[in-house]
Phi, psi and omega in degrees: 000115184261173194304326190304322187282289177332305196272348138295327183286328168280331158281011168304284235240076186275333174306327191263336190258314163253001196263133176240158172296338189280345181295329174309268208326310193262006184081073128267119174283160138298136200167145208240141196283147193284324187284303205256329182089357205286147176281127158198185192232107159265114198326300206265145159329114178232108184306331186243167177273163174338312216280356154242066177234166174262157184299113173257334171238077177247125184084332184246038204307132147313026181186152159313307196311160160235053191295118169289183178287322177275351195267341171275355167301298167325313152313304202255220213019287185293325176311329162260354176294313203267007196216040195022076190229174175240148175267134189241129156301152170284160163278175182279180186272312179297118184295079161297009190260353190240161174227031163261326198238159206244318176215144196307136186236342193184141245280309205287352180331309203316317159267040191258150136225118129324111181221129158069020175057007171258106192304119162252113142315117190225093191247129188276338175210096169264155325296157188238165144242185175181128200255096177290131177290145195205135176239163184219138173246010188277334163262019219303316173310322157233049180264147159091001184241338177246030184046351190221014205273158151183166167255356128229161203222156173268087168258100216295120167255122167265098192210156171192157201253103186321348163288308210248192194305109181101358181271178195201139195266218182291292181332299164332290187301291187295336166284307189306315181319290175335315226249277154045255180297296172292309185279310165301282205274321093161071162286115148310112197328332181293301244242014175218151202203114176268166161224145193287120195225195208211149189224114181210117170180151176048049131084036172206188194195210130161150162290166176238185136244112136274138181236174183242165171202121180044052166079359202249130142259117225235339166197185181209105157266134178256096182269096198283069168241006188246162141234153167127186168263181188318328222225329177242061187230174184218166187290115183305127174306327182221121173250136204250159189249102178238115157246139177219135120239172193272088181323337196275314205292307199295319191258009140257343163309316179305002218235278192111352210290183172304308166238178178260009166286328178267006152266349203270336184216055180273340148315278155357281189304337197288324177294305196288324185284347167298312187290298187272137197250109201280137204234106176250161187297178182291322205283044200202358187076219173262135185346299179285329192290333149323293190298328187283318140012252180331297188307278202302338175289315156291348166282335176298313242264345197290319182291313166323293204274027166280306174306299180239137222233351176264132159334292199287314183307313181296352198244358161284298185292340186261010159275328199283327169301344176241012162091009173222167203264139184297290175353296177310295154325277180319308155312348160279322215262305212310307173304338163275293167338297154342293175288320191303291184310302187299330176287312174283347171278324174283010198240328182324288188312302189311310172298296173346292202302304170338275181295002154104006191230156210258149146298126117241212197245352139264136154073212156306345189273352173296355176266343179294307184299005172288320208266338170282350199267304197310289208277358148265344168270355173281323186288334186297311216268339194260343163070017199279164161283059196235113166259132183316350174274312173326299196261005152292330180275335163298317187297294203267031224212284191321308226224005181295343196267335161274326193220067172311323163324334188277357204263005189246013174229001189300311180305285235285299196306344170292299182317335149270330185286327190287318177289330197276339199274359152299299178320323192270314186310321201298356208278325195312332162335270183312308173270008162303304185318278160320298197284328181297328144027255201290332190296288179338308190287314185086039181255131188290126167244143160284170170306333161260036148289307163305329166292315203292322150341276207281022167233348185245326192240334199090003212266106191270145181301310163328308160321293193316343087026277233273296162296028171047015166266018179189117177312300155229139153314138187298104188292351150220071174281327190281340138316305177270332173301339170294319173282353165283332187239072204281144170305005172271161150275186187247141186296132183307161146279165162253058189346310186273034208260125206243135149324050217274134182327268138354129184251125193233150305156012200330312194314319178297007175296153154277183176277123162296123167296107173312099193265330203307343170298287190326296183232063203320323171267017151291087210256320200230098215229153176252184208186142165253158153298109188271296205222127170237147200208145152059024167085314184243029177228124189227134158266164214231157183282319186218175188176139179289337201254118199287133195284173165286133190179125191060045183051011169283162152239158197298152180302142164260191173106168197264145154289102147072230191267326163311103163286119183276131187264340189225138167205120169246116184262143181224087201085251209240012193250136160239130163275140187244104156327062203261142181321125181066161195281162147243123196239042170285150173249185159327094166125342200258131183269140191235163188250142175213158179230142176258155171286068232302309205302320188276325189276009177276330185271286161359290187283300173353292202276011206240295199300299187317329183305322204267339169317296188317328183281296168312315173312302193279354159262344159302324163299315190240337159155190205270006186256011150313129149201139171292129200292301199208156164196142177263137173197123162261215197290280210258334182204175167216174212197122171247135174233120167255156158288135186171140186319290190223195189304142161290131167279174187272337152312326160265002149333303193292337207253320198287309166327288173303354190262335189257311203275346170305302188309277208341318181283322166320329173084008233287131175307142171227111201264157170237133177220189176218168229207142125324103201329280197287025126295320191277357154247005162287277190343284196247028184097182177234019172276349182266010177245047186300328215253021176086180187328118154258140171287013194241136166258018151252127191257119194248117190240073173287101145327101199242086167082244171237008212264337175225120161230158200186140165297112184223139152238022151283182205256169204190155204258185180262355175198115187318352176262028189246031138286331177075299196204127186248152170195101181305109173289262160225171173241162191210140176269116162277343158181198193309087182084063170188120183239157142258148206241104153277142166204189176217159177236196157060206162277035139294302190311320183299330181286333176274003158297302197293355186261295168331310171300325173287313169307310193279317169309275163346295155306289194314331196292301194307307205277012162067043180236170157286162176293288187347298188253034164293341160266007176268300203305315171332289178324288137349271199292339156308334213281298157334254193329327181274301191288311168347245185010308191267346168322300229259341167283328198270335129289354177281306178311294155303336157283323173003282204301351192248269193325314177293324185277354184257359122008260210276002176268358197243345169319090171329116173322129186213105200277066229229136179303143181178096218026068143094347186238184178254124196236129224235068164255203184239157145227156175241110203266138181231093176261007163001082166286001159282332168291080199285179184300339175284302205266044096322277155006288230269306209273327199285351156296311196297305204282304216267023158275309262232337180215093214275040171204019187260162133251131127283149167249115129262130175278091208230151225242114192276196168262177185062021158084055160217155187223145192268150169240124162252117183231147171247104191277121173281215192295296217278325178283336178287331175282344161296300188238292160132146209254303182293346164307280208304304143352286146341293173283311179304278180003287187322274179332319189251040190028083188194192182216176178180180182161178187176220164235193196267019187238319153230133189231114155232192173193207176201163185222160165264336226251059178321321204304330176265017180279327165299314197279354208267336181271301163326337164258015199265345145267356177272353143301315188282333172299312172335289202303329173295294176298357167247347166278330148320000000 
């Protein structure tokens, strides 16, 4: 059963799915569209449903009211709020609650938890609104063209859960909506018309009503009562109420404009069109003759493209319906298409950033940088005095009386934007450089010619555009580059899920008593045996021994005489891995230890991580989040979000921002939480460490300064950590740095080792530690003059060495086109000679004998050797210095290579160095005859 079978089965029983007392109290009939067949309900007779009526009221709003964006926010808070709902901050756009979604698409999202592939509803106040920001990458090609398209949006959510205290059913909800539409926005009941749908996502369902006003759809209340899929579901325990609508919509029916960019953003727009002047020919007529222009042309062009999605086509037919020539038309349109685009890709951007997720070439943030790269090649085009910093600081001017938060990110969001649009401007070289190219081939290009472009060069279809090498964009290039990178996420492995011999029942287990909770320092515990399964894995009734887990690794230490080497939990079971059979039965109490010293090291390095995540969004900004993290024995691995490579100053900063907490002493507690308390309470910042699958939450505290969802083992006062020391860091990929350190003694061992390295260096070079970097400094200073000595003596023996050179060279008779080809070589293992008088001699002598090879051979450190090899006029062309090169490498189990005039390379195998001169000519003949 697909959604079309689901919406005939419900609108079989329509009494039961869709009918409210209000369609009764006031006369909304029931009635069916002669085009489509869709059910829907309405005061006045009508033949056809919303979806094929035209946008009517652009230029005709259907009420008095005149509401701005923020002011229909405003409106539509107290009406419910005054109809008893509590008003909810939005949640962020980047989704950390889901590990399906990269980003919050829609209002109930918010109160979505996965467990088991199974959706929970979790509303922190019922009933509530909450006006969510929600971004979509799926329409990217029409936003700014279709007057109502955007990649993020305002989704007013009405929801509540109809069971419990404050809930509410069908009736309700469509009197509340009903109540909405008249009284808040001041619609006339005739003018509005629901239809009858079907709602299916995240392993639920239920019918909705959408209404409409004059062809415009304004909001989908959903009743939300199944779970399972279409063909398997079941009746839900609690039924829910997700009504969303779209704030841009609602406060563009009061408005009417030509499009809903020009009530959603008239601040914005309003500020930039003061400054900048959009400039059309005499021939295109007058301001107004312009304004109307524009009104008619998007109200036709928006009811098209519901049907048919390509651009370019739809915009030939509604120029040959409005009587002008596209050429004219584009001029008119494109430039308001263009700014409509730059604004709504910046509010994107503002939000995205606001919330932690960065642009880049992985995962979600590759759509931010699509729409940013798009809206810096829109701005090159549109020629305005305008910086993308500029309409960040409008938006969020624009938008402080609903999303006050945001202006408390403004700096960070200039600061990535300023870096990404540098990055982009060093790119325009290289893509100038390409399209002339494509200009020279005269070749059409297709869409996958354009992905390929924008994925390999930066080469956005708008340049392209822009250089008369592409007519229009491809109505759906934005789609499918969406479907190359999806706004999903890819489902995790499951790292402990073990292959097991034994096919075992775990659910019939009790749950393992957790001592590791209970009593973190209980190290030495008895155990009954629940289960030994495949000789070496055995459960415990309880255990002391901490699982793999949250990027921690496991507790070691003994079972009874077994060393556990592994301990994984799976669901509520924890299994333990131990070395060698175990031949405990079923019932039998065994005595066990744990390893104090490694879980000691372990947890150090556990508490340290989250100081470090914390240090490092104190250092470098709010768009820190933890990527990923490792934490052993011996060392831990932090992976953060961040723009680019760490300096070693802020290396330096982020060190000293942690070993600050540790001296703080600071306490570190653990409690546990309800999920959505504990993201009222502390944020959706407690979702450093990914997803929890538990609606009891374990809320680790680090003073007041990191708090995080953790079930790792963690000490009680930052200050039994002693020393955190960052070993380096590294970009590990796009907008991803890694942080390595040690904490406890390991860091003091690797301190005192560093120190022993500096003692050292100091005893050779016969200094103090104090003045070890001026002696260093010296003795460098020295050794360059040594050199440069030692070349200017090279220089004056030279000639008495190149003549004991080119007489002590050998004769080498060699076959060549059909003759005898006569050269010399000179092979030099000198160990007094290094590579500066190789260099130096093996030039001088083959200029001075255009038939020598020099050979020098120089004796490295670890049993390894450097090949210089040098070729005159006549021997290079013969045989060739990088030949030569080559091969000797090869004898010395090495590679090597050059040009045929100087060749070097390397080796291991010093052993072979007495036989290497007796084969070396019959190495240079091979080479000759294999070059022939």
């Amino acid at each position: 059963m697909n959604k079309s079978d689901l919406l005939s089965l419900f609108s079989s029983d329509y009494k039961k799915y869709y009918h409210v007392s209000l369609f009764d109290r006031l006369g909304f009939a029931r009635q069916k569209c002669t085009l489509c067949g869709r059910c829907f309900w309405s005061i006045l007779h009508k033949d056809i449903c919303p979806d094929h009526e035209n946008y009517s009221f652009i230029g005709n709003p259907p009420t008095t009211k005149r509401l701005s964006y923020t002011q229909t926010w405003s409106e539509i808070s107290k009406y419910f709020r005054k109809n008893g709902h509590h008003i909810v901050s939005r949640y962020p756009v980047v989704c950390r609650w889901r590990e399906d979604l990269y980003y919050t698409i829609a209002s109930i999202v918010d109160f979505q938890r996965i467990a088991e592939n199974q959706v929970i509803f979790e509303i922190p106040k019922n009933p509530l609104i909450v006006p969510q920001m929600c971004l979509r990458f799926n329409d990217i090609e029409n936003v700014g063209s279709t007057g109502r398209h955007y990649t993020s949006f305002c989704m007013i959510g009405q929801t509540c859960d109809a069971d419990s205290p404050g809930g509410y059913w069908k009736d309700r909800c469509i009197d509340l909506d009903f109540g909405l539409l008249v009284d808040v926005l001041g619609i006339p009941p005739t003018e509005i018309t629901f239809v009858e749908d079907v709602w299916i996502g995240a392993g639920a369902f239920g019918s909705s009503l959408e209404y409409f006003v004059r062809g415009l759809e304004l909001g989908n209340a959903v009743f939300t009562e199944f779970e399972g899929t279409e063909t398997d579901y079941r009746v839900m325990k609690n039924k829910i109420i997700d009504m969303g609508a779209g704030l841009e919509r609602l406060s563009w029916i009061t408005n009417g404009t030509s499009t809903s960019y020009d009530c959603t953003f008239d601040h914005v727009l309003g500020k930039i069109l003061d400054q900048n002047q959009v400039n059309f020919s005499n021939a295109l007529g007058s301001e107004n003759r312009i304004n109307d222009l524009l009104s008619d042309y998007f109200s036709k062009v928006s009811s098209k493209l519901e049907v048919n999605n390509d651009i370019s086509l739809t915009r030939k037919q509604v120029a040959k319906e409005m009587g002008i020539e596209v050429s004219k038309l584009n001029e008119i349109v494109v430039p308001f298409e263009s700014l409509y685009t730059i604004i709504d890709h910046v509010r994107t951007l503002v939000f995205a950033i606001s919330d932690g997720s960065l642009p880049s070439n992985v995962g979600g943030g590759y759509n931010l940088r699509v729409i940013l790269r798009r809206t810096l090649s829109l701005l090159k085009q549109l020629r305005f005095d305008l910086k993308i910093t500029d309409v960040v600081d409008l938006h969020i001017e624009h938008l402080a009386s609903i999303y006050p938060e945001l202006k408390d990110f403004r700096d960070d969001i200039h600061t990535i934007l300023k870096i990404e649009s540098e990055r982009f401007l060093e790119t325009q070289n290289r893509i100038t450089n390409i399209t002339s190219k494509i200009k020279k081939q005269k070749n059409k290009l297709n869409i996958d010619d354009l992905l390929r472009l924008y994925e390999s060069d930066g080469v956005t279809p708008d340049y392209l555009v822009e250089n008369g090498l592409l007519d229009a964009i491809p109505s759906n290039f934005y789609t499918r580059l969406a479907e190359i990178h999806s706004t999903n996420k890819g489902q995790k492995v499951e790292s402990n899920k073990l292959n097991f011999k034994e096919d075992i029942d775990f659910t019939s287990f009790e749950k393992t008593k957790l001592i590791y909770y209970e009593n973190p320092l209980q190290f030495v515990f008895s155990a009954k045996v629940v289960k030994v399964f495949d000789g070496n894995y055995v459960v415990l009734d309880r255990t002391s021994f901490y699982p793999r887990g949250g990027g921690q690794e496991p507790d070691h230490g003994f079972i009874g005489s077994n060393r556990v080497d592994n301990v994984i939990k799976l669901r509520d079971i924890v299994i333990h891995h131990v070395d060698g059979e175990c031949n405990a039965k079923e019932g039998d109490i065994l005595s066990c230890v744990v390893d104090r010293e490694r879980r000691y090291a372990i947890t150090r390095n556990h508490t340290s991580t989250h100081i470090v995540n914390h240090a490092s969004k104190s250092v470098l900004g709010s768009w820190v989040w933890q990527n990923s993290a490792f934490k052993e024995e011996k060392y831990a691995r932090l992976d953060i979000t961040h723009h680019s490579s760490l300096s070693r100053q802020e290396m330096q900063a982020i060190e000293k921002r942690a070993n600050d907490i540790v001296r703080q002493n600071l306490p570190v507690s653990i409690d546990f939480y309800e999920r959505g308390i504990a993201e009222q309470n502390y944020g959706f910042t407690i979702y450093q460490g990914g997803v929890v699958p538990s609606n009891n939450v374990r809320i680790v505290k680090v003073g007041a300064l990191d708090i995080e969802a953790c079930g790792g083992t963690h000490v009680f006062y930052t200050g039994e950590i002693g020393l955190i020391k960052i070993l380096k860091t590294e970009r590990i990929q796009d907008g991803v740095v890694r942080i390595e350190f040690v904490a406890g003694a390991n860091a003091l061992d690797r301190v005192q080792s560093q120190d022993d390295q500096v003692h050292s260096l100091a005893a050779r070079l016969g200094t103090s530690r104090e003045k070890l970097l001026e002696t260093l400094s010296k003795t460098l200073s020295d050794l360059d003059k040594s050199k440069k000595k030692l070349k200017n003596l090279l220089r004056s023996t030279s000639p008495l060495f190149i003549e004991k050179v080119i007489k002590e060279s050998k004769r080498l008779d060699l076959p060549h086109n059909n003759n005898t080809k006569t050269l010399r070589f000179y092979l030099n293992n000198d160990e007094n000679h290094d590579e500066e008088f190789h260099l130096a001699a093996g030039k001088l002598s083959t200029e001075r004998d255009d038939d020598l090879v020099y050979i020098g051979i120089i004796s490295q450190e670890a049993k390894a050797i450097k090949i210089v090899v040098f070729c005159g006029k006549v021997a290079a062309n013969v045989i060739g210095a990088n030949a030569i090169a080559g091969a000797i490498a090869k004898s010395f189990g090495g590679s090597g290579g050059g040009t045929i005039h100087f060749g070097q390379g390397g080796g291991n195998f010093l052993e072979k160095i007495n036989i290497f001169e007796g084969n070396l000519p019959d190495l240079l003949r091979n080479l000759l005859v294999s070059k022939s």
